[in-house]
C-alpha positions as CSV (number, residue, x, y, z in Angstrom):
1,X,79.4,33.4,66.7
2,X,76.5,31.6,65.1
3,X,75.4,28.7,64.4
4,X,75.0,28.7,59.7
5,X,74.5,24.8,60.0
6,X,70.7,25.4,61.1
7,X,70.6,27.3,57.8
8,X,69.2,25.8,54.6
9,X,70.2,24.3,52.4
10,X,71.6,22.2,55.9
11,X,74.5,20.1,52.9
12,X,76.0,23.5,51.9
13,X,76.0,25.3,54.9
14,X,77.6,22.1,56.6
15,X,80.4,22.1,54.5
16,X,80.7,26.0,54.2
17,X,81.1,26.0,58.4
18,X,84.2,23.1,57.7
19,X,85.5,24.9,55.0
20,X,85.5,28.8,56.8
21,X,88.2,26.6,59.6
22,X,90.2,25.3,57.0
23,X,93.7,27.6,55.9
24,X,93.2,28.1,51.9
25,X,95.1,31.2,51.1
26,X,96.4,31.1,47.4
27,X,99.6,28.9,46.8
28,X,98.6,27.0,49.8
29,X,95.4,24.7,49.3
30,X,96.9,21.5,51.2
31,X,94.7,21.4,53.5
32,X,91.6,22.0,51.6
33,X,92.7,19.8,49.4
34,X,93.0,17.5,51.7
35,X,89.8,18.0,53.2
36,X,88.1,17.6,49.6
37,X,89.8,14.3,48.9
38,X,88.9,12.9,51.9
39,X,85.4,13.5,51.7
40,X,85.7,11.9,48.2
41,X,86.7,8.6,49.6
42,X,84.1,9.0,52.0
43,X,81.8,8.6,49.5
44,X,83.0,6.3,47.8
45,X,83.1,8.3,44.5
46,X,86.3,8.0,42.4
47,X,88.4,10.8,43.0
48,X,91.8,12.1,41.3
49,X,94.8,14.5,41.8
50,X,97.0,16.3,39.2
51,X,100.4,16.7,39.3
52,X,99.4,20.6,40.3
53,X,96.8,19.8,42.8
54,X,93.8,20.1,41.4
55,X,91.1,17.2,42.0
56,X,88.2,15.8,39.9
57,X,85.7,14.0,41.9
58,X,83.1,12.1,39.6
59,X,79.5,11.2,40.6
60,X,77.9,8.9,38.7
61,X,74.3,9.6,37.2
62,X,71.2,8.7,39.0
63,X,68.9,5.7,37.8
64,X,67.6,6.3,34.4
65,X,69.8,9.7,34.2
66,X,72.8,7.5,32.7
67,X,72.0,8.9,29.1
68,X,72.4,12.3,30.1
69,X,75.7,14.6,28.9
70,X,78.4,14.7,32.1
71,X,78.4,18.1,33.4
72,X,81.2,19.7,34.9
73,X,80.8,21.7,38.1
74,X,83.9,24.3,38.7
75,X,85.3,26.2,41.3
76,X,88.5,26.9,43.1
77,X,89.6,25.8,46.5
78,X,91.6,29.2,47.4
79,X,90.9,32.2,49.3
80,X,92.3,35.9,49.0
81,X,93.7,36.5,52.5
82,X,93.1,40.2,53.6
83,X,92.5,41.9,57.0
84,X,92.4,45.0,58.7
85,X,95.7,46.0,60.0
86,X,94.1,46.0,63.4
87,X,92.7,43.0,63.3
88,X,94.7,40.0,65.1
89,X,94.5,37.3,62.8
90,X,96.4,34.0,61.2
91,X,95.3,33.1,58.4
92,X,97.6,29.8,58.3
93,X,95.9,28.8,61.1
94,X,92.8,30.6,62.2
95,X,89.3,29.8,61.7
96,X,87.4,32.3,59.7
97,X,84.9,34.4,62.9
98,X,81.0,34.7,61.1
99,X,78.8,37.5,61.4
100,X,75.1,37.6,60.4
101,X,73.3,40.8,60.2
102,X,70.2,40.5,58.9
103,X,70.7,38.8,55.7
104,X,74.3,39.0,55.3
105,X,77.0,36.7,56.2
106,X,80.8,38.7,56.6
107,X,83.8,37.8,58.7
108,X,85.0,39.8,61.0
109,X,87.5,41.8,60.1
110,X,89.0,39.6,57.5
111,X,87.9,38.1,53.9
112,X,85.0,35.5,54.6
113,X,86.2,33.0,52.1
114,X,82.9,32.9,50.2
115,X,84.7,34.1,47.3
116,X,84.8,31.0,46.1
117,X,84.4,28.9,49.4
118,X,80.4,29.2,48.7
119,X,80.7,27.2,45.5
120,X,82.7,24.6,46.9
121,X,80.3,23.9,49.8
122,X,77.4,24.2,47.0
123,X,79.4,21.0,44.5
124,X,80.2,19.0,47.9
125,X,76.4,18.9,48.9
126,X,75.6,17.8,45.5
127,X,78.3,15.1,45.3
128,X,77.0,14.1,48.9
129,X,73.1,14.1,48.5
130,X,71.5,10.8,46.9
131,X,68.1,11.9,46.0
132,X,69.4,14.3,43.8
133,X,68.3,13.2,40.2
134,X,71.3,14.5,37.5
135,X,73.6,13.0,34.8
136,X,77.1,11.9,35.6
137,X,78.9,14.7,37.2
138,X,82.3,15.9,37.2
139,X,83.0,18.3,40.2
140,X,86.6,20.4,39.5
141,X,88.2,22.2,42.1
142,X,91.1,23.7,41.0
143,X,94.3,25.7,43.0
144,X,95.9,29.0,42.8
145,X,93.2,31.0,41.0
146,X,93.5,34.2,42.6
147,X,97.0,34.9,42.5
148,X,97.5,33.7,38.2
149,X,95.2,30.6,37.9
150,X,97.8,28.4,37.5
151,X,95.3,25.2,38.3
152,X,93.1,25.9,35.3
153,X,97.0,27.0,33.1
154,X,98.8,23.3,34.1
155,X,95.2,21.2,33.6
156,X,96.1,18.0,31.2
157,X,93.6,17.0,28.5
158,X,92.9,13.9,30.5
159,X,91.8,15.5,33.3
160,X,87.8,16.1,31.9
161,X,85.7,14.4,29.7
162,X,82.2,16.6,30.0
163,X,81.7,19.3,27.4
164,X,79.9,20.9,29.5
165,X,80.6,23.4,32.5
166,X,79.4,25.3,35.5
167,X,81.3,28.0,36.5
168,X,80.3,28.6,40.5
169,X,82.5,31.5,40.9
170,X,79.8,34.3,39.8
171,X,78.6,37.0,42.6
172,X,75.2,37.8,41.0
173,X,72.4,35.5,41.9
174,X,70.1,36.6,38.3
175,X,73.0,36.9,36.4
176,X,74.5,34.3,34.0
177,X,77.8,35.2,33.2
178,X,79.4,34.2,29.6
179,X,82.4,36.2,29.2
180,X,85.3,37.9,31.2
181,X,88.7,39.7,30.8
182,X,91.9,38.3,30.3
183,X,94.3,39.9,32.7
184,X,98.6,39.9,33.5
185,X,100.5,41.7,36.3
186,X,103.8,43.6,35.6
187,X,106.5,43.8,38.6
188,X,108.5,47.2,38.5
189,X,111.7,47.4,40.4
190,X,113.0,50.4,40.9
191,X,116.9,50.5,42.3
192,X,117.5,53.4,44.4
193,X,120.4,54.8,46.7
194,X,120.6,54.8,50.5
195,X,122.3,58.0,52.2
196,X,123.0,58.1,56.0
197,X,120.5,60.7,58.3
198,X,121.7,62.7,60.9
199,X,120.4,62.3,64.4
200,X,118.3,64.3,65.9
201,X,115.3,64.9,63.6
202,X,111.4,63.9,64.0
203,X,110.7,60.4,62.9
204,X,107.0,59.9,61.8
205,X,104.8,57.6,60.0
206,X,101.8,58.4,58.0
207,X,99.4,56.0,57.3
208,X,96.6,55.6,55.4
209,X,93.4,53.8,55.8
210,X,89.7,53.5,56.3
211,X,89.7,52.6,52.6
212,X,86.8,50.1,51.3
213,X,89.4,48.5,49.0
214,X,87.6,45.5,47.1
215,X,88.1,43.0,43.8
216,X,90.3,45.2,41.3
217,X,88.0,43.8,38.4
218,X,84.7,43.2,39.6
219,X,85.0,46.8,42.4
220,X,87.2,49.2,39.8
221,X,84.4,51.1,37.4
222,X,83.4,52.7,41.3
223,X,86.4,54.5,41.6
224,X,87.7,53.6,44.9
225,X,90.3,55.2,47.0
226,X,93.9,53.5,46.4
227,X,95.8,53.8,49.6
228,X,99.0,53.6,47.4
229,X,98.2,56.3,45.0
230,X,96.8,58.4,48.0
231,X,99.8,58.5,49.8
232,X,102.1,59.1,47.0
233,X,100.0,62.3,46.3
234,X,99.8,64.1,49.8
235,X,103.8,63.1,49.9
236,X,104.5,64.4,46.5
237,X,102.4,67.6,47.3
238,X,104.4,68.2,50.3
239,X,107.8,67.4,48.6
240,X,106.9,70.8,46.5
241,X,107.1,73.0,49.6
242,X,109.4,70.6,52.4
243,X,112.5,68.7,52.2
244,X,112.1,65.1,54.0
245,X,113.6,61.9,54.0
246,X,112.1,59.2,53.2
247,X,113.0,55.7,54.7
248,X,110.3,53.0,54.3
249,X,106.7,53.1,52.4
250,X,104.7,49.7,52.0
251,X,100.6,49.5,50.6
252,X,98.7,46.9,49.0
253,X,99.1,43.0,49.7
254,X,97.8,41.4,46.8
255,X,97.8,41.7,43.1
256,X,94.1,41.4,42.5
257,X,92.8,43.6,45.3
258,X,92.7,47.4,45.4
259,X,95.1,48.5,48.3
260,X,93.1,49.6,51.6
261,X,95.9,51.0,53.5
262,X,99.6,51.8,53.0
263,X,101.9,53.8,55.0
264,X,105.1,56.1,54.8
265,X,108.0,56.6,57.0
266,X,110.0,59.8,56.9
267,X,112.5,61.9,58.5
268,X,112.4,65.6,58.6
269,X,113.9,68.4,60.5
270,X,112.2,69.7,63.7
271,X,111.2,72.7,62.3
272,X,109.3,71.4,59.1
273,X,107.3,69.1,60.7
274,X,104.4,71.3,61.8
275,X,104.5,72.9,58.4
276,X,105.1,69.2,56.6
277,X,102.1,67.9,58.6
278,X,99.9,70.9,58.4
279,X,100.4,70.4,54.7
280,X,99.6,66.5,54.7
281,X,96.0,67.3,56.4
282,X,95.1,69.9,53.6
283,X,95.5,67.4,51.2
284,X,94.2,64.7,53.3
285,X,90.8,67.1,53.4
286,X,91.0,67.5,49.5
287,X,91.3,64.1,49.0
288,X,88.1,63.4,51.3
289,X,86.3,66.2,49.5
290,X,86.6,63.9,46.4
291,X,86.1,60.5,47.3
292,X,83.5,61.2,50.2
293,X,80.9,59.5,48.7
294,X,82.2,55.7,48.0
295,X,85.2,56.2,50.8
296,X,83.9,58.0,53.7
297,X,86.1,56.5,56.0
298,X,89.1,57.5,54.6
299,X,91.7,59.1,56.8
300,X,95.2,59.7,57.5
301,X,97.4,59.3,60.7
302,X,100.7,60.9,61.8
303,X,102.4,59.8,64.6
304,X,106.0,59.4,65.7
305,X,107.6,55.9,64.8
306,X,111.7,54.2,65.7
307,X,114.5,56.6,64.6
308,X,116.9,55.6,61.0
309,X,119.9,55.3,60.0
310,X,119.5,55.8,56.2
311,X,116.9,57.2,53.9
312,X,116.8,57.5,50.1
313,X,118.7,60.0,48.5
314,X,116.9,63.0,47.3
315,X,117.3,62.0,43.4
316,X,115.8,58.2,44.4
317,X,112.9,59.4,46.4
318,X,112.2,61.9,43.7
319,X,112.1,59.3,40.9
320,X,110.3,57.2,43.5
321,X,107.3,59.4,43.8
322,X,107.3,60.7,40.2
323,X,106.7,57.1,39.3
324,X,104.3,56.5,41.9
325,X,102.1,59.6,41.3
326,X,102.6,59.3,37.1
327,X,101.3,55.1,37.2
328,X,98.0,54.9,36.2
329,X,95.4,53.1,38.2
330,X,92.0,52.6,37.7
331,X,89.7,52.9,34.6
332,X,91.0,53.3,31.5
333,X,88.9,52.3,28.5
334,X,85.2,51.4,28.7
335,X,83.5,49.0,26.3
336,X,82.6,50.5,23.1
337,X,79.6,47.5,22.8
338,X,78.3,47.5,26.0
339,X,78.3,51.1,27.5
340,X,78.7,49.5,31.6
341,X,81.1,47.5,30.9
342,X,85.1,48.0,31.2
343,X,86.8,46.9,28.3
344,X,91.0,47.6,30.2
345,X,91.8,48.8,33.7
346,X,94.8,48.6,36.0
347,X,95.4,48.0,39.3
348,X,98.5,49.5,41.5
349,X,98.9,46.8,44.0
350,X,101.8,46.7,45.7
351,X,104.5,48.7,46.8
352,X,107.1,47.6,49.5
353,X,111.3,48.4,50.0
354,X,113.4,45.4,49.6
355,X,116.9,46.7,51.0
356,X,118.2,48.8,47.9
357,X,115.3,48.3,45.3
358,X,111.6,49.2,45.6
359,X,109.3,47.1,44.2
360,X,105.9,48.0,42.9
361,X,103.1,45.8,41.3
362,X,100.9,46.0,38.8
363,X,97.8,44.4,37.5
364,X,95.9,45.1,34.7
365,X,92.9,43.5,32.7
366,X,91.5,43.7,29.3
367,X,89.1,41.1,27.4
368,X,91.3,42.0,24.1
369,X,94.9,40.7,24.1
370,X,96.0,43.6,22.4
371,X,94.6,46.8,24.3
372,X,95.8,44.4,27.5
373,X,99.7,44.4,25.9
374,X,98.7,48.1,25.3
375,X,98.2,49.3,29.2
376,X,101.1,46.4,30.0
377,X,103.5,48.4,27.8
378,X,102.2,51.9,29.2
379,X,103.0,50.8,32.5
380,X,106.6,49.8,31.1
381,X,107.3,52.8,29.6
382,X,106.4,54.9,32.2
383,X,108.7,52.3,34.3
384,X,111.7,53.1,32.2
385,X,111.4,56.6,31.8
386,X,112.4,56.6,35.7
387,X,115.1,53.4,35.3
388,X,113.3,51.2,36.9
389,X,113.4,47.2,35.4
390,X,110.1,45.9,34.6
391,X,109.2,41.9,34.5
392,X,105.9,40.8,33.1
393,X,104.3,37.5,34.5
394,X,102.6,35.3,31.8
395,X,98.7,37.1,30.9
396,X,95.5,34.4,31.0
397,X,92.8,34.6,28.4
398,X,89.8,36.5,28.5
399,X,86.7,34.5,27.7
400,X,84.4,35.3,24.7
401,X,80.8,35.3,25.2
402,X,79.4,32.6,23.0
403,X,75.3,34.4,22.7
404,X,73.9,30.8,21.0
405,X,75.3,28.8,23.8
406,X,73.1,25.9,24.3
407,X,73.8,25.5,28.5
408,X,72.9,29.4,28.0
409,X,69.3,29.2,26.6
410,X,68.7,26.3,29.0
411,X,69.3,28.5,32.3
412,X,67.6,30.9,31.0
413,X,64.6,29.2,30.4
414,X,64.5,27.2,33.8
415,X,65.8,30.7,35.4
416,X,62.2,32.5,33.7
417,X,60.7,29.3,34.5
418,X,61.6,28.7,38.3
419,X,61.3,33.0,39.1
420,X,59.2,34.3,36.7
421,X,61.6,37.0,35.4
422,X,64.4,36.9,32.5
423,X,67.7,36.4,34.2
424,X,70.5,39.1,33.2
425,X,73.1,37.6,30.7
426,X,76.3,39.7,31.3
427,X,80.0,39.9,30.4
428,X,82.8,40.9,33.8
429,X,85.6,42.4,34.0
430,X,87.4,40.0,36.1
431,X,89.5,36.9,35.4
432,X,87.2,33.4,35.4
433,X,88.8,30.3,35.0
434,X,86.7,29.6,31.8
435,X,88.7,31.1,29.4
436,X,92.0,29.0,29.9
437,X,89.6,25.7,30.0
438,X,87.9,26.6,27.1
439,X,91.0,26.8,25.2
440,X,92.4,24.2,26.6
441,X,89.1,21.9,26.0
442,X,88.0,23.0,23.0
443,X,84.2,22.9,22.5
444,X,83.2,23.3,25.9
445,X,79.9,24.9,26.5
446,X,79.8,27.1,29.8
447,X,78.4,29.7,31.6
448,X,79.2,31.3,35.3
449,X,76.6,31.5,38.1
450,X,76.7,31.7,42.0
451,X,74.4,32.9,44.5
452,X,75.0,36.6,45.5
453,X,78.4,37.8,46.6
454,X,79.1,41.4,47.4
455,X,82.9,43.1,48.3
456,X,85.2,40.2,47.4
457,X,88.7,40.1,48.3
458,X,88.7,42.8,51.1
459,X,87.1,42.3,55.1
460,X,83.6,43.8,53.3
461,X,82.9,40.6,51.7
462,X,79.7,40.0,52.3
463,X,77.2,36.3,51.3
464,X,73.4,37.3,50.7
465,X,72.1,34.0,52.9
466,X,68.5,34.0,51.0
467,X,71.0,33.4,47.0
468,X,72.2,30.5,49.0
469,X,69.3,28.4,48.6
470,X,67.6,30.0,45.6
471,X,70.7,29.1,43.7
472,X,71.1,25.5,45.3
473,X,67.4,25.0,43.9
474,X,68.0,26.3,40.3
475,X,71.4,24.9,40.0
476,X,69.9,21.3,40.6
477,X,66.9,22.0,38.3
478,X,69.6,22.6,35.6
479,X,71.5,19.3,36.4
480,X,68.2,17.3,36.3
481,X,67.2,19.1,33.2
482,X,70.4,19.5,31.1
């Protein structure tokens, strides 16, 4: 594996090796956490803990800097934990295994953790190097961002004092970000009936995968394969022509990445399954016919899997696939203002079978609360329509770009400065934590920024080394400049 301490900035890629060892999937940041207060103490640079988890660690200014406005840098201490299903990997205990090709850093296999591991490492080098020249400093990490940013949500007004922030959880090195989309997740559950099979008949499993999956916001204008939605089409094509029984289907892992693989379990009668198969690869070729060009890897596997007991009935795996194949996913509105930009989307996440219920999620973003409630309640009606009960988890805020931001114009001007070209100044359609802290902090002046990121939340993730230090040089000429 090698060696990313010898790389420079030596701070950042120091604590980016200690954090890629440390377990930080969502909902369980203790030992980051941990890992972040201690090196606080170490320091000797007061340090606090919420109720929640998140910590503030403050650095005071540098001689003759005292005068200067405190400045807020922001990121979040967890990880989206994803893998290939072949890959043997804990992600409660395993370190994260590095690859560099070229100038690329990935993991192999798994997530890489850069997403927003990188801005972590980049805040602790700052708080840790003394000839830096800056105003006081407030460095916020915060917990549970990926899975409903419930740090930034349970934040007290106490907890800040600067009024003005650095977001370090942008994936475009050029780019300074000043707006995002709100988002909310809707769980369906569908109740269905169990019947008892007869021995005797062919027991297989199809599974799909191959799939480049990727950040539902930041990957979904590309049209990516969903694993989910691809299965429930080659097994609602062949329901037309074959009766099977299906037992068990599972696909996608988390609500804010688009599924890579899923798989279904069926029993049929020995003479349909060469007929049942044969029409499964048809479609499977259709399907590649379509998507070729950003899923080339996409393919489908039948094999034989462990004989059952019980299937759903006929009228639950009906309604079953009906709602899978009628759920929208992807794209559905683009911005009217700016032409490359998508305004609402959805993601179909999840889909598992919890003994006599199946339960699918959804997740779906929108920068406008009301064409966000819009998709939410398409989803539910299309929910209903096949009886299924439909729960809606509590939406965040999008954030709106504020064009005469004064932290704006100032990175733009040292960006044009430093590089001798005008940085891009965009809008995402992903969630940021800005938008809850700038409602809960009113006035606060922020943008988003980061070194370059590609492929978040699936095993493509990939770091650009040469953003690393380009970034760590800019972001410090902003800090002594501000």
């Amino acid at each position: 594996m090698p060696n990313i301490e010898n790389l420079e900035p030596k701070l950042v890629w120091k604590h980016f090796d200690e954090i890629r060892k440390i377990p930080r999937c969502s909902k369980h940041e203790e030992k980051i956490r941990e890992y972040i207060v201690d090196f606080g103490k170490k320091q000797g640079l007061k340090t606090k803990v919420d109720a929640v988890g998140n910590v503030v660690i403050l650095k005071p200014a540098t001689s003759g800097m005292q005068n200067k406005p405190t400045v807020i840098l922001q990121g979040h201490m967890d990880m989206v934990c994803e893998k290939n299903s072949d890959v043997k990997f804990d992600f409660s205990k395993d370190p994260i295994q590095l690859k560099i090709k070229g100038d690329l850093l990935t993991a192999d296999g798994t997530t890489l953790g850069a997403d927003n591991g990188i801005g972590l490492a980049i805040s602790l080098a700052i708080l840790e190097d003394t000839k830096l020249r800056h105003g006081p400093i407030e460095s916020l990490y915060t917990v549970d961002e990926e899975t409903g940013l419930t740090g930034a949500f349970a934040m007290k007004s106490d907890m800040l004092t600067g009024k003005i922030m650095l977001n370090l959880d942008s994936e475009d090195f050029g780019v300074l970000t000043v707006g995002c989309a709100g988002g909310g997740d809707s769980m369906i559950e569908l109740p269905v009936k169990m019947q008892p099979v007869n021995g005797g008949r062919e027991n297989i499993v199809i599974k799909v995968s191959g799939l480049r999956g990727g950040h539902s916001g930041v990957d979904i204008h590309e049209q990516r394969g969903n694993a989910i939605k691809l299965l429930t089409r080659m097994l609602w094509k062949a329901s037309q022509k074959y009766e099977f029984y299906l037992f068990d289907i599972k696909g996608g892992d988390k609500h804010n990445a688009i599924p890579r693989e899923a798989y279904a379990k069926v029993s049929l009668e020995k003479n349909n399954k060469n007929g049942f198969v044969t029409e499964l690869k048809a479609e499977e070729k259709n399907i590649l016919d379509e998507i070729k060009p950003i899923d080339p890897k996409f393919k489908v596997d039948v094999v034989s899997c462990e004989p059952t007991k019980t299937s759903l009935d006929k009228t639950s795996q009906m309604k079953l696939l009906n709602l899978l194949h009628g759920l929208p996913h992807g794209v559905h509105q683009m911005n009217y203002d700016i032409k490359t930009l998508v305004n609402t989307s959805t993601n179909l996440a999840t889909v598992s079978v919890k003994e006599n219920t199946v339960v699918i999620g959804m997740s779906s973003r929108s920068p406008m609360k009301s064409a966000l409630q819009d998709m939410r309640d398409r989803i539910k009606a299309i929910a209903l329509l096949s009886g299924a009960k439909v729960s809606e988890g509590t939406p965040y805020p999008g954030w709106k770009p504020d064009l005469q931001s004064k932290i704006l114009a100032l990175s733009k001007k040292i960006f044009k400065d430093m590089f001798k070209e005008e940085p891009k100044i965009e809008a995402i359609h992903a969630g940021l934590e800005c938008g809850i802290i700038g409602e809960k902090f009113p006035g606060m002046d922020m943008i988003s920024i980061g070194p370059t990121l590609k492929n978040p939340h699936s095993p493509e993730e990939q770091l650009h080394i040469s953003t690393v230090a380009k970034f760590y040089r800019y972001l410090l000429k902003i800090l002594e400049t501000v």
